[in-house]
N, C-alpha and C positions, 0 to 999 in steps of 0.2 A: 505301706500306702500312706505315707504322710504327704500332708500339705506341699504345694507347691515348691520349690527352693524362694529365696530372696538371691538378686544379683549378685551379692558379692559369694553368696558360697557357689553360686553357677558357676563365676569366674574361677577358683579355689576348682572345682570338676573340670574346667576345660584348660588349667594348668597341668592338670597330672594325667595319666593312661584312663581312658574309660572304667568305671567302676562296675562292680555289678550293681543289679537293682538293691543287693542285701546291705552291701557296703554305703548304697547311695543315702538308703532307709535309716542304717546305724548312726552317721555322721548328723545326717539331718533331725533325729531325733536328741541326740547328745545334745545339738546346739540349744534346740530349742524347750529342751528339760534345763540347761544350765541360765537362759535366759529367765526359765521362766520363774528357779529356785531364785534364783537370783531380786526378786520381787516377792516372796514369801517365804521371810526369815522365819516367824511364826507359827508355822502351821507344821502338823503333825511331822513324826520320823522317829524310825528304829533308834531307841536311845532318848528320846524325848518324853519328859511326863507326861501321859494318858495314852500312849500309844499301845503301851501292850494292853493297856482296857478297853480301848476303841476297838484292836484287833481282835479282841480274846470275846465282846460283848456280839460284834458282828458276825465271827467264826458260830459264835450259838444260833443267831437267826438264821446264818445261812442251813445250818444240821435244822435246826424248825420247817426251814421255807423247803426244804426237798422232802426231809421225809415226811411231811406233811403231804406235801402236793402230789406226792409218788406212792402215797401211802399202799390204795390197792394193785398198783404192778407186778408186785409180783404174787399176786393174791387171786390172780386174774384166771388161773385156773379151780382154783377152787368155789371162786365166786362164780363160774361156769358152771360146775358142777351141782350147788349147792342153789341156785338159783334157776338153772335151764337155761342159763343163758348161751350162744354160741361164742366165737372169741371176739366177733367185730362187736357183737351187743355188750360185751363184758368192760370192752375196750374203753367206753363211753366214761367211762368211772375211773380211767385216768384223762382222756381228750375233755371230758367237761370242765376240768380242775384248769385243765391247762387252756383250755381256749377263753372262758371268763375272765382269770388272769388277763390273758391277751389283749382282752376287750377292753377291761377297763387300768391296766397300768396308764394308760392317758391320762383320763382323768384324774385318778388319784395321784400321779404325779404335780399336776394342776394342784391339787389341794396341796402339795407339800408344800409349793414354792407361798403358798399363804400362810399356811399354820407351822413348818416347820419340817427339817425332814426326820427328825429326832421324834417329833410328836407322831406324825408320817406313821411309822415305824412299829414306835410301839401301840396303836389304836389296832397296825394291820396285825399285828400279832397277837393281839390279846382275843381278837375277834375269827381268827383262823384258830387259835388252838380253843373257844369255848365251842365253836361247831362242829371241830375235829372231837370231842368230848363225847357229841349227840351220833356222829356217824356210823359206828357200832351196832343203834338201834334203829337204824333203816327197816322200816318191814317190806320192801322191794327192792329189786333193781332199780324201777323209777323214782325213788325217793333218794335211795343211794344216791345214784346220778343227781339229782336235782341238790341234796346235801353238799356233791364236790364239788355244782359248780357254783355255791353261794364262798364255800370253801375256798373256792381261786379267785373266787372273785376279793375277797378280803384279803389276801396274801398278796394283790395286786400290788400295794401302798407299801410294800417292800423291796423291791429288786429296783427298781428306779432310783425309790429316794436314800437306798443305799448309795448306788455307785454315785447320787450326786453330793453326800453327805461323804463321799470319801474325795471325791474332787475337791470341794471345798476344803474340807478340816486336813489336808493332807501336802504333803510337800511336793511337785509333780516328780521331780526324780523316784519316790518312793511309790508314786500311786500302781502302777504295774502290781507290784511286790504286795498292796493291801489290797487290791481287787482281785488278785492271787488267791488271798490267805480267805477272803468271802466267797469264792468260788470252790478252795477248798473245804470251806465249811459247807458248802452245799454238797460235797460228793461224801463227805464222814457223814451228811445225812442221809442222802442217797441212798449210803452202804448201809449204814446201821438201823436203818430204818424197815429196811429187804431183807437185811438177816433178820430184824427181829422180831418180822412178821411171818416171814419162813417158820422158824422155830417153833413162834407161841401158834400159829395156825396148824402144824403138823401135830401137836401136843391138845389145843382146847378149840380150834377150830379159827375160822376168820374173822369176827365179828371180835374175839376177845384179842385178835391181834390188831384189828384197826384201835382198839382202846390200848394197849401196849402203847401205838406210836401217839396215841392223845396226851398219856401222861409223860414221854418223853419229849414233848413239844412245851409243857406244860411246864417242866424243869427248866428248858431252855428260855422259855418266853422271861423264867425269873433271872438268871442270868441275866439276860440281856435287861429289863429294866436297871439291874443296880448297878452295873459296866460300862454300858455306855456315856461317854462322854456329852458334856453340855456344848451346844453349836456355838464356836465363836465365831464363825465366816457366814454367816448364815445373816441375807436380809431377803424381809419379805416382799411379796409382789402382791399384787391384786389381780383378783380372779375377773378376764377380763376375757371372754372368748373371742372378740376381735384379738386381743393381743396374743391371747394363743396360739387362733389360729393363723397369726401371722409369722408366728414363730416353728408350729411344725411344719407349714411351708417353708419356710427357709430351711430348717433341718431336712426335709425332701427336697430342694433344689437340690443341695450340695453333695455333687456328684462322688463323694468319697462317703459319706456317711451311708448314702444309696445301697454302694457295694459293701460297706460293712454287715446294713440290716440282711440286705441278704446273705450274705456268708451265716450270720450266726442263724437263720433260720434254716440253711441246709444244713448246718453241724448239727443242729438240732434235731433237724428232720431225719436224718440216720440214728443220730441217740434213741428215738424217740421209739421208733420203730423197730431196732435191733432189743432194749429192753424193756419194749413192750409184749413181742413174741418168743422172745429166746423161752420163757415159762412153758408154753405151748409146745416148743422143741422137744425140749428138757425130758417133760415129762412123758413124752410119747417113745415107744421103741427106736434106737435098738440102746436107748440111754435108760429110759424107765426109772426117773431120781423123785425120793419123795420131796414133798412139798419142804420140810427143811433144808436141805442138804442144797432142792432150787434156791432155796433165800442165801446160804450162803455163799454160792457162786459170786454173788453180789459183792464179794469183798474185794474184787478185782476194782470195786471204786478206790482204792487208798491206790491207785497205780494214778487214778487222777487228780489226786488230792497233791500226790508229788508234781504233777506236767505240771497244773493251775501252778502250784508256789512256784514252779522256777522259769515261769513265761518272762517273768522281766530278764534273766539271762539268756532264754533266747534271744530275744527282742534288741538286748545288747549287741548277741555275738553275729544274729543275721538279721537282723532288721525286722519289720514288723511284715512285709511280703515274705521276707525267708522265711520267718517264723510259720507263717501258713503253711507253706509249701511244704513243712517238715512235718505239719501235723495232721494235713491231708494225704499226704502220702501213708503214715501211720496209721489214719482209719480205713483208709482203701486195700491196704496189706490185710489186716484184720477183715475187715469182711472176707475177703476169698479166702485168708485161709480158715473160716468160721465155718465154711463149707463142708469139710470132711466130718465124717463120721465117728471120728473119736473126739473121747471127753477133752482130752490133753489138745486137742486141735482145737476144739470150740474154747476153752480157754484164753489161749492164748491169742485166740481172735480176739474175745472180749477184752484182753489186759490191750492189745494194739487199738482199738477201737477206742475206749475209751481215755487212755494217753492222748492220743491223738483229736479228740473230742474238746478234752477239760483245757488241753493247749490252747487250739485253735477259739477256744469260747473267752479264755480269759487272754488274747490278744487283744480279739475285736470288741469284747466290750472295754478294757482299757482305752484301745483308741478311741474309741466314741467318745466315753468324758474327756478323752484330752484335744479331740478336735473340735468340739463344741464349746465356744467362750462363752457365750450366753444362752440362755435358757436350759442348761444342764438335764436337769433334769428331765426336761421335753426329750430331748434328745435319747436319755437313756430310758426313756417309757418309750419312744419308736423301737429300740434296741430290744427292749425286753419283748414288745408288742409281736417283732416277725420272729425274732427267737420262740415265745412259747405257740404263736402261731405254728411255727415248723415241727412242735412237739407235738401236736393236736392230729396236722398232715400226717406225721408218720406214724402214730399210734394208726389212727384211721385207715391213712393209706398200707401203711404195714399190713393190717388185718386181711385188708383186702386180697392183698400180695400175696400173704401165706395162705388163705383160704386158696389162692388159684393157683399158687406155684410148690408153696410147700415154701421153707428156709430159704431157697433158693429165690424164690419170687420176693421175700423180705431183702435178700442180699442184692436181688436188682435194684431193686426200688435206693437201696443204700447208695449204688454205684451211680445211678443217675445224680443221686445229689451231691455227691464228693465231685462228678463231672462236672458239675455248675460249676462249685466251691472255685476249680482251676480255672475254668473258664472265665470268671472275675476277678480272680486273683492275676491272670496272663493281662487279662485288660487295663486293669489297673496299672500294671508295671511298665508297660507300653503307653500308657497314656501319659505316665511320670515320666520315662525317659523322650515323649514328644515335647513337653512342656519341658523339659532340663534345654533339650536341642532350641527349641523357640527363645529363649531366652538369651542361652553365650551370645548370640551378636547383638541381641538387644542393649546386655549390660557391657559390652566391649565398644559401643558405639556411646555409650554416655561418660564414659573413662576415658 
């Protein structure tokens, strides 16, 4: 789904056989990755000093910012048990994490573009792992919940002024490949966060596992202050709500960014929902798995932790539409075959679900920083906004699903939103091949 062509590469299309949309998407991003390197000798890359710090500093927040934000998912039965909660009321204590986020990545992406996205970063994080410290000592469900969603709310100031702190400091050729490597940092938290609440909760219960993922967010939070590099592309702006909001207006006019936010919130909205209730499954006949053994099913995250790093090779070999089309197919596979009734079948739903998940999320959010020239970070605080929005819908709506359907009513509610995913994705590609057509006689008539 990139930007429009320029005339002369129209003319260069309507010299050769019609191209596919994949091929059209490949060329057209070449060009304009080589233009753009082409203007930032400077800035980061594989091989350059501070990149593997940058990358290795960011891979920590991102393992923080998931299993942080995911911390009671797969806790979700026992936090049932253990409280009286049923599964929609239990659900809240991930959807509150994730919908505060939602709300306020806006604003704290605002505050980046003034104080920094480096400073950004590490405020959200010192302040999401001291409340992650208190969460353990919830004396309710109600406070739980009111703790995750102070929780997402602070983690906010993270995902935004990342991907716009890697737009900046970063070479565009390489940016795919580093928003990759924060993506897959987010799914080794994801994983390591689920096993290792699995574990310590089947052994001393749930409360001493929420404290588990406190002090390994704790660890990370220290990495990342002494790793991360100092911003050299970074100038500041003033906090100017006119100019803000003349700025997320423009990022919502622009009818491609449109279709991105929503794509990453239907990827999301299947994630959301599929490992929010697979615990619920799991645990019930004719599987009957303890609460360990649920946590580490979770290790089918490192199956995402590989899509995320090798999205910029799709991206290469099919374009950034093909690249969707292969990791929506991939989730949709997985869901039906999540259906059956053995273990080895639910598996291997979750390993295709989730490939096809970490792909499709670390496409469209790379294209977002690279189709937004100005105000970055606005841009990826809309991105992160209907993303975790979509994680909120499908926990919630999930609940709902499996209360009235059982797995089966989760696995619809999935297919409805992989159905969108195409249905934007086809539009998209037909909108670019009208605009490819609109143009050959325009630029053959100025030649």
């Amino acid at each position: 789904m990139p930007p429009a062509s320029t005339g002369a590469s129209t003319l260069t299309v309507a010299a050769s056989p019609q191209p596919s949309p994949a091929t059209a998407d490949a060329t057209a991003d070449a060009g304009a990755v080589a233009t753009a390197d082409a203007a930032a000798p400077d800035r980061l890359e594989p091989g350059r000093p501070g990149y593997r710090r940058m990358s290795f500093a960011l891979f920590a927040a991102g393992v923080a910012t998931f299993a942080l934000l995911y911390s009671t998912q797969a806790l979700l039965p026992a936090i049932s048990a253990s409280l009286g909660a049923t599964a929609g009321q239990a659900s809240w204590t991930v959807s509150a994490a994730t919908g505060a986020l939602a709300l306020c990545v806006l604003p704290m992406s605002a505050l980046s573009e003034r104080f920094g996205r480096r400073q950004m970063m590490t405020a959200s994080l010192t302040v999401a792992v001291l409340v992650g410290l208190l969460v353990p000592f919830a004396p309710s469900l109600g406070w739980l919940i009111a703790l995750r969603a102070v929780q997402g709310a602070a983690l906010a100031g993270l995902p935004a002024s990342a991907m716009a702190y890697l737009a900046e400091e970063v070479r565009p050729k390489a940016l795919v490949a580093a928003i990759g490597l924060f993506v897959a940092g987010n799914s080794i938290g994801g994983m390591s966060g689920r096993i290792l609440t699995g574990w310590v909760a089947q052994l001393w219960g749930w409360r001493a596992a929420l404290g588990a993922v406190g002090l390994l967010a704790v660890a990370c939070a220290v990495v990342f202050h002494f790793m991360i590099p100092k911003a050299r592309h970074f100038t500041p702006g003033s906090l100017n709500p006119k100019a803000l909001a003349k700025t997320v207006g423009g990022h919502l006019a622009d009818p491609l960014l449109r279709r991105l936010y929503a794509i990453g919130a239907l990827f999301m909205t299947v994630f959301g929902a599929v490992y929010t209730l697979i615990g619920y499954r799991l645990v019930e006949a004719p599987f009957n798995l303890p609460q360990g053994v649920i946590g580490s099913i979770f290790l089918v995250y490192l199956v995402g932790t590989v899509s995320s790093a090798a999205a910029g090779k799709l991206v290469a070999r099919l374009g950034r539409r093909g690249a969707l089309y292969l990791a929506v197919s991939t989730t949709a596979a997985g869901l039906l075959i999540s259906l059956a009734d053995q273990l080895a079948a639910v598996l291997l739903g979750l390993v295709l679900i989730t490939a096809g998940f970490f792909a499709g999320h670390a496409v469209a959010s790379s294209s977002v920083s690279r189709t937004a020239t100005k105000g970055r970070a606005q841009a990826s605080a809309l991105y992160q906004s209907a993303y975790y929005l979509g994680s909120s819908a499908g926990g919630t709506l999930g609940a709902v699903a499996f209360h009235a359907g059982g797995w089966a009513g989760t696995v619809a509610l999935g297919l409805l939103a992989v159905l969108g995913v195409v249905s934007i994705t086809l539009y998209g590609s037909r909108a670019a091949r009208a605009e490819r057509r609109r143009l050959v006689p325009v630029a053959s008539v100025q030649n």
